[in-house]
C-alpha positions in Angstrom: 51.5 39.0 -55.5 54.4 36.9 -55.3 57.2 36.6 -58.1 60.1 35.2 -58.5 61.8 38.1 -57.9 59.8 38.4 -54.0 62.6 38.3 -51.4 63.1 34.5 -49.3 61.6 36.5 -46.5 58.6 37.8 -47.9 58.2 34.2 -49.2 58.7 32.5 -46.1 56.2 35.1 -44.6 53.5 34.0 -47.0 54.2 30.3 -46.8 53.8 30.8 -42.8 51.1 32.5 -43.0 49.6 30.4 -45.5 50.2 26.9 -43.1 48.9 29.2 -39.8 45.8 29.7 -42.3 45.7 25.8 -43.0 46.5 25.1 -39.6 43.3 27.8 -38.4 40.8 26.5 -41.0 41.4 22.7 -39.5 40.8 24.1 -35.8 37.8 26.2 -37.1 36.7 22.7 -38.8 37.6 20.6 -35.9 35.8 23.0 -33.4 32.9 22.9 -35.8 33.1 18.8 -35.1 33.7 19.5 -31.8 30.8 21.9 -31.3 28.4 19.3 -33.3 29.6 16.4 -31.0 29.4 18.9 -28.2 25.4 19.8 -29.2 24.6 16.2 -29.4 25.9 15.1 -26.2 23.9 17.7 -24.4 21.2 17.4 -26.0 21.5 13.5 -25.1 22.5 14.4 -21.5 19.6 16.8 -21.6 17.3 13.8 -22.7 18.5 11.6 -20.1 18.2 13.7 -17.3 14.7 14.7 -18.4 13.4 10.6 -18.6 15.6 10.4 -15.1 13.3 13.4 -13.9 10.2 11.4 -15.1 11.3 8.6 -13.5 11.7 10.0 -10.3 8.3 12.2 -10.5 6.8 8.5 -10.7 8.5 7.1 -8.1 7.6 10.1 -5.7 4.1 9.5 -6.8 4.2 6.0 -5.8 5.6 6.9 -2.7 3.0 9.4 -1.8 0.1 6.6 -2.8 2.0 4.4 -0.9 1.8 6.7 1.9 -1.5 7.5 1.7 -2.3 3.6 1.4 -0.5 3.2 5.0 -2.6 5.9 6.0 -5.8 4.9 5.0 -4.6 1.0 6.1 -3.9 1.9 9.3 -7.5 3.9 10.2 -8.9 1.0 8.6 -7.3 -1.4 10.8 -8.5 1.2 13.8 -11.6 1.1 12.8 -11.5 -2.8 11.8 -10.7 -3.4 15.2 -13.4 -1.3 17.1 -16.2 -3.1 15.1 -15.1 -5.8 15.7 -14.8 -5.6 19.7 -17.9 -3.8 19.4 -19.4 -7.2 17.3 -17.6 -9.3 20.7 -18.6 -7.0 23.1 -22.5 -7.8 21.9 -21.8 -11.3 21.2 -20.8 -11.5 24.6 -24.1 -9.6 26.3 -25.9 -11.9 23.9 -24.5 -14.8 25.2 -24.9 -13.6 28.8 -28.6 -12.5 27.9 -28.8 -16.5 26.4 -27.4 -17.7 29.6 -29.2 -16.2 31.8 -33.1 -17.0 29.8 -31.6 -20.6 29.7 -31.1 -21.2 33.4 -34.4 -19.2 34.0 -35.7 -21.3 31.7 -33.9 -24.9 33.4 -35.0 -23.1 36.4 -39.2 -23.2 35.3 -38.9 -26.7 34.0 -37.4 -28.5 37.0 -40.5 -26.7 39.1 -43.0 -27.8 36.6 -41.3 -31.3 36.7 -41.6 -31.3 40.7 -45.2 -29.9 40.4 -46.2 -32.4 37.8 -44.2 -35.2 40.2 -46.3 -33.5 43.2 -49.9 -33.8 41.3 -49.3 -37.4 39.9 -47.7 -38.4 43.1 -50.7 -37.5 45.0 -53.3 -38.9 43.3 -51.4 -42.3 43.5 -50.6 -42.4 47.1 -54.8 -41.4 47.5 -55.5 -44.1 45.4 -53.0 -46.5 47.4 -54.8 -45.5 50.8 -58.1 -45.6 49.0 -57.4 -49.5 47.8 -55.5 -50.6 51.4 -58.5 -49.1 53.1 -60.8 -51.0 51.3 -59.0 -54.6 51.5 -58.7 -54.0 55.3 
């Protein structure tokens, strides 16, 4: 214990000791601040890099359907495109097929036409010699 009687070095031990004291209980408070502040931080850092990491899981997801949607777009515009020169390809044998009954068919007519000219023409031109004959 200190008395009056304690020497000015003993004294000035104690009162240095005493402020090193003071002076280690405000670090040990401040790092205890410090170490709160410290925890809070992280842990927001921590929650920020996880919703980043969510963020990009999503976009990489996207990406892949994205992928997969150029994929699938592209054999679809493959296959689009063969059914449809396969629709023109038999459009255009249609057409021909059309064509070709349609001239047989012009073809049929104008020889009926000429046959039917043939077998009215005939009878007339009989009839003709059969009326000169008889005026003669």
């Amino acid at each position: 214990p200190l008395t009056w009687t304690s020497t000015p070095r003993v004294v000035n031990d104690v009162a240095r000791l005493a402020e090193e004291l003071h002076q280690a209980r405000s670090a040990a408070m401040h790092q205890t601040r410090m170490e709160v502040h410290r925890a809070e931080a992280i842990g927001a850092l921590e929650s920020q890099v996880a919703a980043l990491n969510l963020r990009l899981e999503e976009v990489f997801a996207r990406l892949n359907e994205l992928e997969l949607g150029i994929d699938t777009t592209g054999r679809g515009g493959v296959a689009l495109r063969l059914r449809f020169e396969q629709m023109q390809s038999s459009v255009e044998l249609r057409l021909t097929s059309l064509a070709a009954d349609m001239a047989d068919v012009c073809t049929r007519q104008h020889a009926m036409e000429r046959g039917l000219k043939n077998e009215v023409r005939e009878p007339l031109q009989a009839d003709l010699w059969e009326r000169t004959r008889r005026m003669r």
